[in-house]
C-alpha positions as semicolon CSV with decimal commas, in nm:
position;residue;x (nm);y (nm);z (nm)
1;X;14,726;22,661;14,385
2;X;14,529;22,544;14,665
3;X;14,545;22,781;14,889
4;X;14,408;23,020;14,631
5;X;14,126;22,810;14,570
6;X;14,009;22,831;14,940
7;X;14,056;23,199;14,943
8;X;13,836;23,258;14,659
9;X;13,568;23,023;14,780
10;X;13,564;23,259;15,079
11;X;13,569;23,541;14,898
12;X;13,310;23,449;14,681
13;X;13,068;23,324;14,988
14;X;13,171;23,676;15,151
15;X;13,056;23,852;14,807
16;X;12,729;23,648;14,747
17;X;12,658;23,718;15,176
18;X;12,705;24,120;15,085
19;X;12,479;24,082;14,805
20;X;12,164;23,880;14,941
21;X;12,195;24,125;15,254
22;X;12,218;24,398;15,039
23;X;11,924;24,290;14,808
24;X;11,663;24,209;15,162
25;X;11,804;24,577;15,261
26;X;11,684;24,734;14,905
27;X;11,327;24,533;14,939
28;X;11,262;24,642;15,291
29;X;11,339;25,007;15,183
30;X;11,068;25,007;14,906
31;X;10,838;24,798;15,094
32;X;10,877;25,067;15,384
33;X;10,871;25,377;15,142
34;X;10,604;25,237;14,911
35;X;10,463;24,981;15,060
36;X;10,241;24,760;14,814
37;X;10,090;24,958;14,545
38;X;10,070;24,915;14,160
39;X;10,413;25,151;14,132
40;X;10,600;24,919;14,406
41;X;10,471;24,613;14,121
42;X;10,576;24,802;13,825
43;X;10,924;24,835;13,969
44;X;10,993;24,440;14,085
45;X;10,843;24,319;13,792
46;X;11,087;24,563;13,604
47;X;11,343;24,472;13,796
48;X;11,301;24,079;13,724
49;X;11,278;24,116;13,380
50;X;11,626;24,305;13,314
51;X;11,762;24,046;13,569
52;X;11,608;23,749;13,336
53;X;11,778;23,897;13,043
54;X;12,066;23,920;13,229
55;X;12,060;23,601;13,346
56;X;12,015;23,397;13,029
57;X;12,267;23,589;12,857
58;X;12,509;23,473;13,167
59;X;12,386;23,136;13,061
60;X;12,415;23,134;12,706
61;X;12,834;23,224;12,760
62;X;12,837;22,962;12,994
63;X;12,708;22,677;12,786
64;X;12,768;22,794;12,419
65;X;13,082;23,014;12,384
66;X;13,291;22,841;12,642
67;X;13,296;22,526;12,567
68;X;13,299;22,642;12,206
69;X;13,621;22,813;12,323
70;X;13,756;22,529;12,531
71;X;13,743;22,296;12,232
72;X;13,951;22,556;12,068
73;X;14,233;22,606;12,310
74;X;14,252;22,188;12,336
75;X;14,277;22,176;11,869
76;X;14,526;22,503;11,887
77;X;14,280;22,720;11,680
78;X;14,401;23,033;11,911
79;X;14,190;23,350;11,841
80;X;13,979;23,174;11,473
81;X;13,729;22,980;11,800
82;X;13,412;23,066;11,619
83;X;13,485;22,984;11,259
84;X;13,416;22,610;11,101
85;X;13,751;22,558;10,934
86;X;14,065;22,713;10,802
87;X;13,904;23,084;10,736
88;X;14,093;23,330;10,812
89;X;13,971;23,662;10,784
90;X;14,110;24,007;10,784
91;X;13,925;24,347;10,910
92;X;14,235;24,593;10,807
């Protein structure tokens, strides 16, 4: 078990490496094809606010419907996580 653990900390570093290269890469290629103007703007402000939504969406599993799920797992509701009590409901 911890072996894995060390290989997916490197893999992760090696994946979040790739990515900030890759992002600097995608900047300088607009900065050098637009350079600043009000479309180069329009497109990082754009691009911030889908990543924002992203973002606290990513946050919002994290904190709410894991734990929420956790809890479960640990009082053996299995799949009924997200209802109060003993409901069980059928979609058939």
């Amino acid at each position: 078990m911890r072996s894995n653990f060390g290989l997916y900390s490197v893999l992760f570093l090696m994946a979040t490496i790739f990515l900030k290269i890759s992002g600097l890469l995608r900047d300088m290629t607009v900065s050098f094809y637009f350079g600043v103007s009000l479309s180069t703007d329009a497109y990082f402000v754009a691009f911030n606010m889908a990543n924002m939504v992203i973002l606290f969406l990513n946050t919002g599993m994290k904190n709410a419907l894991v734990p929420t799920y956790i809890d479960a797992v640990k009082n053996e509701r299995g799949p009924y996580h997200l209802s109060s009590g003993n409901e069980r409901y059928s979609f058939s």
